[in-house]
C-alpha positions in Angstrom: 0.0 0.0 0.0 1.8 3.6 -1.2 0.6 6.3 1.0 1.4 9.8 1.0 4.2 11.2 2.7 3.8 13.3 5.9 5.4 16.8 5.5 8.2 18.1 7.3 9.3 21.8 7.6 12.3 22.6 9.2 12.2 25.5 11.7 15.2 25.7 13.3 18.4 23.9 12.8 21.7 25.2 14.8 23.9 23.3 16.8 21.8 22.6 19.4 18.7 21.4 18.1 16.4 20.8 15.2 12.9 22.0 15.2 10.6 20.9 12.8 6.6 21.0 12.4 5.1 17.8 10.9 2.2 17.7 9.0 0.3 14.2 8.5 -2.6 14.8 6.3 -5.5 11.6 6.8 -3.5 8.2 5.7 0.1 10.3 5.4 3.4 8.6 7.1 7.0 9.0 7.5 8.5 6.2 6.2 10.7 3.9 8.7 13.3 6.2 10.0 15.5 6.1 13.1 16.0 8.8 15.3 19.9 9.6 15.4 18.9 12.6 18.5 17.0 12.4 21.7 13.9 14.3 20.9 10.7 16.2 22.1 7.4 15.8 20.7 5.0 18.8 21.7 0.9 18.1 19.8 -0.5 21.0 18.2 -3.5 18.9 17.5 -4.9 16.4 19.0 -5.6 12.5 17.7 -3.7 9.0 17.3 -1.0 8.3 15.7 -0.3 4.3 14.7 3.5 3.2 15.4 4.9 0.3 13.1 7.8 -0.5 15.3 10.2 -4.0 15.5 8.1 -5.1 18.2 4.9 -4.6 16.4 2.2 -1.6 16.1 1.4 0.2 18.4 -1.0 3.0 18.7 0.1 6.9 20.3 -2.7 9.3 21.7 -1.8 13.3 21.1 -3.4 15.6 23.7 -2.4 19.5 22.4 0.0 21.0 24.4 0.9 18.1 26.2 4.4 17.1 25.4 6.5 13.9 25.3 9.8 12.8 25.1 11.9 9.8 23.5 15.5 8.6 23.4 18.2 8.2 20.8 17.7 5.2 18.5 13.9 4.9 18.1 13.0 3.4 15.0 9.5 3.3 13.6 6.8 4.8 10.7 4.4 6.8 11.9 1.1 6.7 10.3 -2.0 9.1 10.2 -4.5 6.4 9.8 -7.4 8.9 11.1 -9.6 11.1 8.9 -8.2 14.7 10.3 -4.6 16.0 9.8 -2.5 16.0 12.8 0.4 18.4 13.3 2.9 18.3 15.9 6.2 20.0 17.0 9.7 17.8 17.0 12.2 19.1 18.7 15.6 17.3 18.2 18.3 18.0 20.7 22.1 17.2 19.4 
């Protein structure tokens, strides 16, 4: 199944950290990616993301404004299998 790709804009990139704003329109993803920076996730909207991860799927609620965090390493896809985009904040720390 081809989906469309979710759509990053970088914001800030210096040598401290990377912001970006993702967009996932209804159905979009990232593609499998690893993260190679602990990072910050901060919801602008709210919803659920699905997770294809090695250990299987897995399904993330976003509450706006309510922040999360992850480590180095993290591999997945993130998909928007809802019918509403979803927008967050990333905020990579190097």
């Amino acid at each position: 199944m081809t989906r469309p790709q979710a759509v990053p804009t970088v914001q800030i990139d210096n040598a401290r950290v990377i912001v970006t704003e993702w967009r996932f329109a209804p159905g979009a993803e990232t593609g499998w990616h690893r993260h190679g920076h602990d990072y910050v996730v901060v919801p602008m909207t709210g919803g659920a993301l699905t997770l294809e991860t090695p250990e299987g799927t897995k399904v993330a609620p976003l509450t706006p404004g309510q922040s999360y965090t992850r480590s180095i390493g993290v591999e997945h896809n993130v998909i928007n299998d809802t019918d509403q985009e979803i927008v967050f904040i990333e905020i990579e720390v190097r």
